[in-house]
C-alpha positions as CSV (number, residue, x, y, z in Angstrom):
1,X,27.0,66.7,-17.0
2,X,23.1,66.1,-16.7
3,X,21.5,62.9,-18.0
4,X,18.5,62.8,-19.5
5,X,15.5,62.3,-16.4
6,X,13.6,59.8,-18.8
7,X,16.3,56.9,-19.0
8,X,15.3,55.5,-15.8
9,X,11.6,54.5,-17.6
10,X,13.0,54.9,-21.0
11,X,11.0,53.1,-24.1
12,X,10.9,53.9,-27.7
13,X,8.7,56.8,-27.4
14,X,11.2,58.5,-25.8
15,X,13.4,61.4,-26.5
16,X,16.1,59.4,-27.9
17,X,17.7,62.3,-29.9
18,X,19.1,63.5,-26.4
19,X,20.8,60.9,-25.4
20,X,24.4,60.0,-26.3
21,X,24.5,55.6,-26.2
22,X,27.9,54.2,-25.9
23,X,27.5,50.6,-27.3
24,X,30.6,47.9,-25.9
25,X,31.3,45.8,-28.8
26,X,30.9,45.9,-32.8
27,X,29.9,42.3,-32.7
28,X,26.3,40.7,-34.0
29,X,24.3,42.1,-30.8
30,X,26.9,45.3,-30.7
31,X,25.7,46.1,-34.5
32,X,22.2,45.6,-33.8
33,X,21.9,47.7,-30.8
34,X,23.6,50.7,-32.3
35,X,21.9,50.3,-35.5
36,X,18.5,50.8,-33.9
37,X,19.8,53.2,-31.8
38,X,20.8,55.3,-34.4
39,X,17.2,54.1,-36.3
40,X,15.6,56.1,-33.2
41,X,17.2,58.9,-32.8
42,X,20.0,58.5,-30.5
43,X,23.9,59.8,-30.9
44,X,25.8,56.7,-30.6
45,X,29.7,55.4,-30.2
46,X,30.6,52.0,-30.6
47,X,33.7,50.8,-29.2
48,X,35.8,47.8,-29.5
49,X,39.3,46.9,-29.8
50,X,39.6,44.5,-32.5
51,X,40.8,46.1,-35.8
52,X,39.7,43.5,-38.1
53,X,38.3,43.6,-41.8
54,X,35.0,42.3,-40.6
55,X,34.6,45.1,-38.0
56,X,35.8,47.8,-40.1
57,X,33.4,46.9,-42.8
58,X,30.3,47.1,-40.0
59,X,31.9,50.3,-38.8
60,X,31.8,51.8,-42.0
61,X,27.9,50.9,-42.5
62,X,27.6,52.5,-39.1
63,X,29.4,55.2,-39.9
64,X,27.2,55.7,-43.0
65,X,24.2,55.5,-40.7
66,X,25.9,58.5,-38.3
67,X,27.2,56.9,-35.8
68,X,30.7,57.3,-34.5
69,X,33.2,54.1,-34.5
70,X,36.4,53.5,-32.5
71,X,38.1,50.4,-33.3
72,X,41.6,49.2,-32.6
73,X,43.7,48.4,-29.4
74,X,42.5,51.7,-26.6
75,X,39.5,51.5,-28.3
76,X,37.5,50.8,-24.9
77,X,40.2,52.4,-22.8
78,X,38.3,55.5,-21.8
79,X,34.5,55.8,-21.4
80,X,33.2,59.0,-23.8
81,X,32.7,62.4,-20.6
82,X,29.2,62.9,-22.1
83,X,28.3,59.0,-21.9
84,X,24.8,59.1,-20.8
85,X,23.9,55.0,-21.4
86,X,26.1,52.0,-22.2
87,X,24.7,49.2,-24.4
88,X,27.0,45.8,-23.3
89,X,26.7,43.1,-25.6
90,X,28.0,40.2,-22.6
91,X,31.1,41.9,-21.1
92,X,32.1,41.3,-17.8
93,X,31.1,43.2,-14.9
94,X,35.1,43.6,-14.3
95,X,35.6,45.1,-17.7
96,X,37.4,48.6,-17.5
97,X,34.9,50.1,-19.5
98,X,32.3,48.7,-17.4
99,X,33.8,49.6,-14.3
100,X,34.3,53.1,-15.5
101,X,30.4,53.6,-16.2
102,X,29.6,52.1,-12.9
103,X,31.7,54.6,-11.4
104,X,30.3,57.5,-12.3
105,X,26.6,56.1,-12.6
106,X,26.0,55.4,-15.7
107,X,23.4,53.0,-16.3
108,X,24.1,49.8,-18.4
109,X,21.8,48.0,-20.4
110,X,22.4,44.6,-22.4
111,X,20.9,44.1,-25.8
112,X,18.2,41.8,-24.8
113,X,17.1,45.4,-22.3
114,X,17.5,47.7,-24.9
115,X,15.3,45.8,-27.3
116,X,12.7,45.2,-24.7
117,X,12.0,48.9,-23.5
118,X,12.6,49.9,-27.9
119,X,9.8,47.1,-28.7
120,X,7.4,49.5,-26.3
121,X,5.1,50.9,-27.1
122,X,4.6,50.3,-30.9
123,X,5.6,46.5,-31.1
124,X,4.8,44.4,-27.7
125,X,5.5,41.0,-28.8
126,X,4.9,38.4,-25.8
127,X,8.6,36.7,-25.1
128,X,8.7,32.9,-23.4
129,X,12.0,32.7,-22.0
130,X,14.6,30.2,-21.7
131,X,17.5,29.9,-19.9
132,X,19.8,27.4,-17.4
133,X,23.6,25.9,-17.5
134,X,22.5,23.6,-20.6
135,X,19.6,22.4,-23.0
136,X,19.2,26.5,-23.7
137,X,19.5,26.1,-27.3
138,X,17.4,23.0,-28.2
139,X,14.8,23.8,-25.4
140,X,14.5,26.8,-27.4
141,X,14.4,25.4,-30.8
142,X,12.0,23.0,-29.2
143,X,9.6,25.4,-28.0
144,X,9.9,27.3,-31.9
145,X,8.3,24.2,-33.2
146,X,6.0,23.8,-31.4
147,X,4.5,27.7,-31.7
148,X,5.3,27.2,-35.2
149,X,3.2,24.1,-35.6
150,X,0.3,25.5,-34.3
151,X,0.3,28.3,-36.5
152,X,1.5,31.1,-35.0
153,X,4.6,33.3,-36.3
154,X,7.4,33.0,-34.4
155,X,11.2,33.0,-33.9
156,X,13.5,31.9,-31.7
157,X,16.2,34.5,-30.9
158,X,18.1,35.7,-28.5
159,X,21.4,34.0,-27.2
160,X,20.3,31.3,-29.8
161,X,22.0,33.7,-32.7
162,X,19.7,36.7,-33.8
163,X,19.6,39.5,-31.8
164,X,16.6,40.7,-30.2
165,X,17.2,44.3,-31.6
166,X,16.4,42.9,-35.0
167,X,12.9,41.9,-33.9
168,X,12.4,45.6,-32.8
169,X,13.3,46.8,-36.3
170,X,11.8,43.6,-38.3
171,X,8.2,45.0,-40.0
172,X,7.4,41.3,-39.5
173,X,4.3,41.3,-37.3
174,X,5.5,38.0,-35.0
175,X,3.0,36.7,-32.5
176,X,5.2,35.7,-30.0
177,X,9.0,35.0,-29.7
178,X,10.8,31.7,-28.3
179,X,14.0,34.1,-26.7
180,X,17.3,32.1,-25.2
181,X,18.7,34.1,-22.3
182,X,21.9,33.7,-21.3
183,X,23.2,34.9,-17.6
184,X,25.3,37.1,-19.1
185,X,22.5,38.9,-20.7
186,X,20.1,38.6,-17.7
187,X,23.0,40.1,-15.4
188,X,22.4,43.6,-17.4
189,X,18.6,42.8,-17.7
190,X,16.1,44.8,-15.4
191,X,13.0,45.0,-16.7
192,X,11.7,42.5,-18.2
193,X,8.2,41.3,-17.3
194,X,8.1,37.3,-19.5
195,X,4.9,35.8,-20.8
196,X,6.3,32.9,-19.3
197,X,9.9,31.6,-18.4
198,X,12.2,28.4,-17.6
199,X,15.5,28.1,-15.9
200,X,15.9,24.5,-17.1
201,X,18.6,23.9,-14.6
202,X,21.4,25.5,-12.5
203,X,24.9,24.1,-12.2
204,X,28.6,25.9,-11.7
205,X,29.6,27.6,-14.8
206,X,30.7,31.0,-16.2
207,X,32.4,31.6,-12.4
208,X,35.2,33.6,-13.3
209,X,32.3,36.3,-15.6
210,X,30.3,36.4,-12.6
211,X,32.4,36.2,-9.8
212,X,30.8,33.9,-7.6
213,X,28.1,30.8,-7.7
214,X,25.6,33.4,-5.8
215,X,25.8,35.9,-8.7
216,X,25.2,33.1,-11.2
217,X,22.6,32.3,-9.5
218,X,21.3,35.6,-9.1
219,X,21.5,36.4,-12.8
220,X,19.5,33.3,-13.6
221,X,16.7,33.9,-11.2
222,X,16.4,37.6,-13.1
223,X,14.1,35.4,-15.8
224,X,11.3,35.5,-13.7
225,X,11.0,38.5,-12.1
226,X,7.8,39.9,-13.0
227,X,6.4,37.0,-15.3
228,X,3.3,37.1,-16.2
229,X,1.8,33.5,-16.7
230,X,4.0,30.6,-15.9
231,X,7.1,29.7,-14.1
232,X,8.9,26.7,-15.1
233,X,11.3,24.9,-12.9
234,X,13.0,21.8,-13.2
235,X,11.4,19.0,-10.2
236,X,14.7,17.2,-10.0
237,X,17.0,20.5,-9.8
238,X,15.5,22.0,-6.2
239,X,17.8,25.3,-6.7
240,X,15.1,26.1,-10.4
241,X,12.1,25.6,-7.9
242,X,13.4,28.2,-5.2
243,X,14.3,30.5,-7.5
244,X,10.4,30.7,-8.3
245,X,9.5,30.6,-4.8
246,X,11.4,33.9,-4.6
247,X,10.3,35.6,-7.7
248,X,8.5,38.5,-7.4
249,X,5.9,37.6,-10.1
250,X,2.5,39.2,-11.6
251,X,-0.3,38.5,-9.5
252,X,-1.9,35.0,-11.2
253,X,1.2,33.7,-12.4
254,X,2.1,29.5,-11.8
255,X,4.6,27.5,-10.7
256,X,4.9,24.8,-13.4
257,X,7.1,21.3,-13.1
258,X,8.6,19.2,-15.6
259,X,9.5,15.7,-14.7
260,X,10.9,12.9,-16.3
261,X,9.0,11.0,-13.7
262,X,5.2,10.7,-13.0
263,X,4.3,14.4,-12.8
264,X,2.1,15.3,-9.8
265,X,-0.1,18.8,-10.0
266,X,0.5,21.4,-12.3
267,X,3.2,19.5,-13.6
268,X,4.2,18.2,-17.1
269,X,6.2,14.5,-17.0
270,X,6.5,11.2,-18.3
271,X,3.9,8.3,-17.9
272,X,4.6,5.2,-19.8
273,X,6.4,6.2,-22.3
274,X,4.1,9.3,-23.1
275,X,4.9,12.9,-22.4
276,X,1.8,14.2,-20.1
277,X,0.6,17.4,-19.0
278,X,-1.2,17.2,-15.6
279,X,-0.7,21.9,-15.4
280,X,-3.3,22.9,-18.3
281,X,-6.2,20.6,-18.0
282,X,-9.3,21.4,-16.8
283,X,-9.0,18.1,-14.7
284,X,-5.3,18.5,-13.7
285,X,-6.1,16.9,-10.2
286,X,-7.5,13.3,-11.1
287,X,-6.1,13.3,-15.0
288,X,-3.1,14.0,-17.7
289,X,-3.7,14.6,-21.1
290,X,-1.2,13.1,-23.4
291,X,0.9,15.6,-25.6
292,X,3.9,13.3,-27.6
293,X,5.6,9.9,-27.1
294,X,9.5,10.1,-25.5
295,X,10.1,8.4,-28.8
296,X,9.1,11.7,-30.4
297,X,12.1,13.4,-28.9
298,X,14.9,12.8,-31.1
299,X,17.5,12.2,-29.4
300,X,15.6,10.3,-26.6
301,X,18.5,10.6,-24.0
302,X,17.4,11.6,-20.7
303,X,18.8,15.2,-20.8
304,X,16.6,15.8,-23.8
305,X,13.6,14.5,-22.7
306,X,13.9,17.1,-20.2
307,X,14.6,20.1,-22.2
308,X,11.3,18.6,-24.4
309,X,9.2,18.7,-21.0
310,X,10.2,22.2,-20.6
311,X,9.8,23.4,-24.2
312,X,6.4,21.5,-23.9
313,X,5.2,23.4,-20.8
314,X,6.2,26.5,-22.1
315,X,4.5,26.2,-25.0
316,X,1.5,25.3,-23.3
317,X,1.2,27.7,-21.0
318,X,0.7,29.9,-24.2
319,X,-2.3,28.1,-25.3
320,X,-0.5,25.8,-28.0
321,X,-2.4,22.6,-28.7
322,X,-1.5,18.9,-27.3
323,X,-1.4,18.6,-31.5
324,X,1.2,20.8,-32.0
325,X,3.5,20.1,-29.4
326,X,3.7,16.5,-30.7
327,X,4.1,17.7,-34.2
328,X,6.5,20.4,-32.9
329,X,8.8,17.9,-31.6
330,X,8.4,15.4,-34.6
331,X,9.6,18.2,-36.8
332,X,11.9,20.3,-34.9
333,X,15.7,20.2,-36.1
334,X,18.0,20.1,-33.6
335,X,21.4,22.0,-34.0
336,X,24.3,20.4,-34.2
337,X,27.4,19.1,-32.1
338,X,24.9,17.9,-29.7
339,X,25.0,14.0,-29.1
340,X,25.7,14.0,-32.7
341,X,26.8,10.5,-34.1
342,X,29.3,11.2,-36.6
343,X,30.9,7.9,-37.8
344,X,30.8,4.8,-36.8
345,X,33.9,2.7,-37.8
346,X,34.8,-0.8,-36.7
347,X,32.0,-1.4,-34.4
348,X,32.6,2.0,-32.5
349,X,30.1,5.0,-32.5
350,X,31.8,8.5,-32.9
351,X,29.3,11.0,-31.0
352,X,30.5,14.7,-31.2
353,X,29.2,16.6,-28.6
354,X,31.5,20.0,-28.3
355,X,28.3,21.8,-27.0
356,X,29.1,20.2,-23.5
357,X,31.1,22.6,-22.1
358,X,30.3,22.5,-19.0
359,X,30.4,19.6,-16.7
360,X,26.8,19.2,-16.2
361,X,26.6,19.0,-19.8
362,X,28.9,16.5,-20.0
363,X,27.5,15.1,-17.3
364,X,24.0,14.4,-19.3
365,X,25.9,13.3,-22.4
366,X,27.9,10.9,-20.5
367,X,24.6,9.5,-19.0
368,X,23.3,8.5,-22.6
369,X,25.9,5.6,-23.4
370,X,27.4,2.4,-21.4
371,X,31.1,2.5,-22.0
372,X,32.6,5.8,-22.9
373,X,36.1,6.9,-24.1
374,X,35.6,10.1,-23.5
375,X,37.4,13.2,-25.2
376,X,37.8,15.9,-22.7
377,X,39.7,19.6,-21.9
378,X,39.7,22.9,-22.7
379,X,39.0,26.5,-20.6
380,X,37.4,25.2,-17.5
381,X,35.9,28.6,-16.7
382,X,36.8,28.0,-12.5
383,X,34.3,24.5,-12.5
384,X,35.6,21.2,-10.9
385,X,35.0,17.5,-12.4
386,X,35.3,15.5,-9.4
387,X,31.3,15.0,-9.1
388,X,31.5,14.0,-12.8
389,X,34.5,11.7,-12.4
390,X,33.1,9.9,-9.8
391,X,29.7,10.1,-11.1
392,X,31.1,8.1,-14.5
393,X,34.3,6.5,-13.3
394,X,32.4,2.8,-13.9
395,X,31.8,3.5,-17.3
396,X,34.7,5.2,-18.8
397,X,37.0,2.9,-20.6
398,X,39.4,5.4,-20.9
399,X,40.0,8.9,-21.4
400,X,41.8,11.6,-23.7
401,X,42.7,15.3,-22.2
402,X,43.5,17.9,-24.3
403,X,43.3,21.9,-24.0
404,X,45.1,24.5,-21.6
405,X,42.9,23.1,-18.9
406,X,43.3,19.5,-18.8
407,X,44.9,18.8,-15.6
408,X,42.1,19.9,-13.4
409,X,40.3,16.7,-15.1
410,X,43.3,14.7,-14.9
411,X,44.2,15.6,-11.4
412,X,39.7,14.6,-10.5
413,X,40.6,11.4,-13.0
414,X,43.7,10.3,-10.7
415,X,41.8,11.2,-7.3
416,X,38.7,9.3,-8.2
417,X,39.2,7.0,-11.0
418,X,42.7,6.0,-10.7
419,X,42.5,3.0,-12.5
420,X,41.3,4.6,-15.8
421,X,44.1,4.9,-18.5
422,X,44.6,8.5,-19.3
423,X,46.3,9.6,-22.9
424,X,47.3,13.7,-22.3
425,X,47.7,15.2,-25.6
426,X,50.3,18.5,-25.5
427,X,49.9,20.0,-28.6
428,X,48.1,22.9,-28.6
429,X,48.0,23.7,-32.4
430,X,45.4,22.0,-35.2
431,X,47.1,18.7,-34.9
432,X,45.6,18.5,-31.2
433,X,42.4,16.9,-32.2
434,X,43.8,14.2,-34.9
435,X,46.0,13.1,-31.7
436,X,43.4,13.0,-29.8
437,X,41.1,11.2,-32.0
438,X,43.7,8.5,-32.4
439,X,44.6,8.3,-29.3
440,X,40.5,7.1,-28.4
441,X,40.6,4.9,-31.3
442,X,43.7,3.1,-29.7
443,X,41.5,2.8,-26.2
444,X,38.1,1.4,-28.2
445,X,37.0,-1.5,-28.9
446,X,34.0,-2.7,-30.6
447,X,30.5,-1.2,-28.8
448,X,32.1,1.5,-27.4
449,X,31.3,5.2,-28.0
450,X,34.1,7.3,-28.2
451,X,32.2,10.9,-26.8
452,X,33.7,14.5,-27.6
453,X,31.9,15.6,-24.4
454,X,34.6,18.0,-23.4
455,X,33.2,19.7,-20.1
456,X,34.9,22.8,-21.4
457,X,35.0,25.9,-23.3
458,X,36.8,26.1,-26.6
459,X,38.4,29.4,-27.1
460,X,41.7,28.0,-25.7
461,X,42.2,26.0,-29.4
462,X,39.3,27.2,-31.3
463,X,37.2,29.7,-32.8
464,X,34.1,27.9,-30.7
465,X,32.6,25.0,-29.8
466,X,31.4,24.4,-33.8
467,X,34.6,24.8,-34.8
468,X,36.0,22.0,-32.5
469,X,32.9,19.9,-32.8
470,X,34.3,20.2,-36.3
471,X,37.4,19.1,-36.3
472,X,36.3,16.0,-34.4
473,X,34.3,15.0,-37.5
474,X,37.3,15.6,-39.6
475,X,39.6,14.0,-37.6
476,X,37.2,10.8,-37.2
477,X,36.6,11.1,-41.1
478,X,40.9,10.8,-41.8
479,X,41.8,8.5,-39.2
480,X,43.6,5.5,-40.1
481,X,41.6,1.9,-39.2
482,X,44.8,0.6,-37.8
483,X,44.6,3.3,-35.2
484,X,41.7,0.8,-33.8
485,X,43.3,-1.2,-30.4
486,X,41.4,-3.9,-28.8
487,X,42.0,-2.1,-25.1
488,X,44.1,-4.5,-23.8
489,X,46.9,-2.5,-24.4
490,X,45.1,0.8,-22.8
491,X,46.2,0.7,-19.4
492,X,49.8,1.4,-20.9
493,X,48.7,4.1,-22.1
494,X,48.2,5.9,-18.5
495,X,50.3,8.6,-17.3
């Protein structure tokens, strides 16, 4: 069977009554996608394999709408014969249904594709894009507050938690959107041409999705193909600045540092105690112009500093006021589970900060505090800690494993920090975390931080990484002040 000759440049003028659109997935991007589909035109089956009350209630709306919906186990088993697009809201390359549209040629679009060629050519909105192994999400938020504070109307969507499809359909007449890319959704992205974009940083994660470190990497360098203004890499993570040496960019378009050191040209960094911006100034080459104080970052650990720099030139490089960065940053509300303090209880500071779950991003939360007992475990996703454990092994006062992964920790803790007591906890249902949390109250002692950093995914115990950050707080919130030990009795404690 033919397919349609327009897909290959296809945009929302096109004849999208032709087409049949197979969307993978019923979830919040999955709904979106097919309900603009079906608001242009196109025939459309959705497909997914959960059965559940939820789903069924968007499949009826879909339904309603006149789309087609297959839900239930086999649901994705088989690839429609008259399939002329697939919509993928994240799946794997390795997915059957995936595998079956490659196979035949098929082409396959993410969301964050579909909305961009839809938004053409009755609603260009300028996207700044964000992506990297961590600091997405409040580098993103970050850079909303700032467009927002000097006056322009915005959102920030994306991987952050509204789809871009939304945007597409939304009469709101945005200026310019502060989009979160994730490298699943840039894996399935091909042409999208940024106002400006940031790959924040680049460290092993999502292996077993992608297959390799190279086709991590390769999804994350897909952000700056074809920008249009400004490309902004991280100074102290060389891998951000090659991937913009490489980029096949719009003719005009800069290479932009941030650096939580003195920034040199066309950079933004830190000079006593001020955020700077030495890129867009007239006088770049002999002086900075002075957009916040660190102390306007909230938290002022390193890592966030960081993501503030990038937000910062980001938002510059649209035009946005010194003014409004500052007052962007002063009011900007960071979400949570992210070096959040949750308690503190007998002269020890509870931090929850489930949103590591990586180890780089445990890595930067780790960095923030002197003597740790760090929380730790889950789905590892293929990474390794030994660069983290060694990295930390001076500051740990002890540590608690917990999820289907915590061996590959414990076997980095016993290589490189041997002399760290280690508490495994085993259970594997909702009394996991209580254990846990008691079991780092028995290691503490007063001034320690006891840090739910846990350099892993959650899906092994938990819904995700809210839902574990959550039971952290409720665990710290029931636990018992006897639990409190005065460490001497850690090293008992090792296995």
């Amino acid at each position: 069977m033919s397919r349609p000759d327009w897909l290959p440049t296809a945009d929302g003028a096109s004849p999208w009554p032709q087409a049949h659109v197979v969307v993978a997935g019923i979830g919040v991007s999955g709904f979106a996608a097919a309900d603009g589909l079906l608001e242009f035109g196109a025939r459309v089956t959705v497909l997914d394999d959960v059965h559940s009350d939820v789903n069924s209630d968007k499949a009826a709306l879909l339904e309603v709408l006149g789309g087609t919906v297959r839900l239930g186990p086999g649901a994705t088993a088989e690839l429609p014969d008259d399939a002329d697009l697939v919509i993928t809201t994240g799946w794997s390359p390795t997915t059957p249904l995936l595998m079956r549209a490659a196979a035949r040629g098929v082409p396959i679009w993410s969301e964050v594709e579909l909305a961009w060629r839809l938004s053409r050519p009755n609603k260009i909105i300028p996207w700044i894009g964000i992506t990297g192994t961590n600091g997405k999400t409040t580098t993103t938020q970050m850079l909303e507050a700032m467009l927002r504070s000097a006056g322009l109307r915005t959102a920030a969507v994306g991987n952050i938690g509204r789809p871009l499809m939304e945007i597409v359909l939304d009469p709101e007449p945005y200026d310019v959107l502060a989009v979160e890319l994730s490298s699943h959704q840039l894996h399935w992205s091909n042409s999208l041409s940024l106002h400006s974009a940031a790959v924040l940083n680049v460290q092993p994660d999502h292996l077993e999705w992608h297959g390799s470190e190279q086709a991590y990497h390769d999804a994350k360098a897909k952000i700056y193909r074809h920008v249009q203004a400004s490309c902004v890499y991280n100074v102290a993570d060389p891998t951000t600045e090659q991937m913009v040496e490489q980029a096949d960019v719009v003719e005009g378009a800069r290479a932009i540092g941030f650096t939580l050191g003195i920034p040199g040209l066309s950079m933004v960094g830190v000079v006593d105690d001020l955020i700077v911006d030495r890129a867009f100034v007239e006088q770049r080459r002999d002086s900075a112009l002075e957009l916040a104080k660190v102390s306007d970052v909230v938290p002022a650990a390193p890592h966030n500093v960081a993501n503030a720099l990038a937000a910062a030139a980001l938002a510059r490089s649209y035009g946005v006021p010194a003014t409004a960065v500052r007052d962007g940053l002063r009011t900007v509300q960071v979400g949570s589970h992210k070096i959040q303090t949750v308690a503190h209880r007998s002269g020890v500071r509870w931090v929850d900060d489930s949103k590591a779950t990586n180890p780089h991003a445990a890595d930067a939360a780790l960095r923030s505090f002197d003597k740790v007992v760090w929380i730790a475990g889950g789905q590892a996703k293929g990474t390794t800690f030994d660069d983290l454990v060694r990295d930390h092994a001076e500051q740990l006062r002890g540590v608690v494993l917990l999820g289907v992964d915590r061996e590959v920790i414990g076997q980095a803790l016993a290589r490189h920090a041997p002399e760290v007591p280690v508490i495994r906890i085993d259970a594997t249902d909702t009394s996991a975390m209580a254990q846990a949390v008691a079991a780092a109250a028995s290691l503490a002692v007063p001034g320690d931080v006891v840090l739910l950093a846990p350099g892993c995914a959650s899906r092994d115990m938990y819904t995700d990484y809210a839902a574990r950050g959550n039971a952290f707080a409720r665990a710290v919130n029931d636990l018992d002040p006897r639990s409190y030990g005065t460490g001497d009795e850690a090293g008992e404690a090792k296995e």
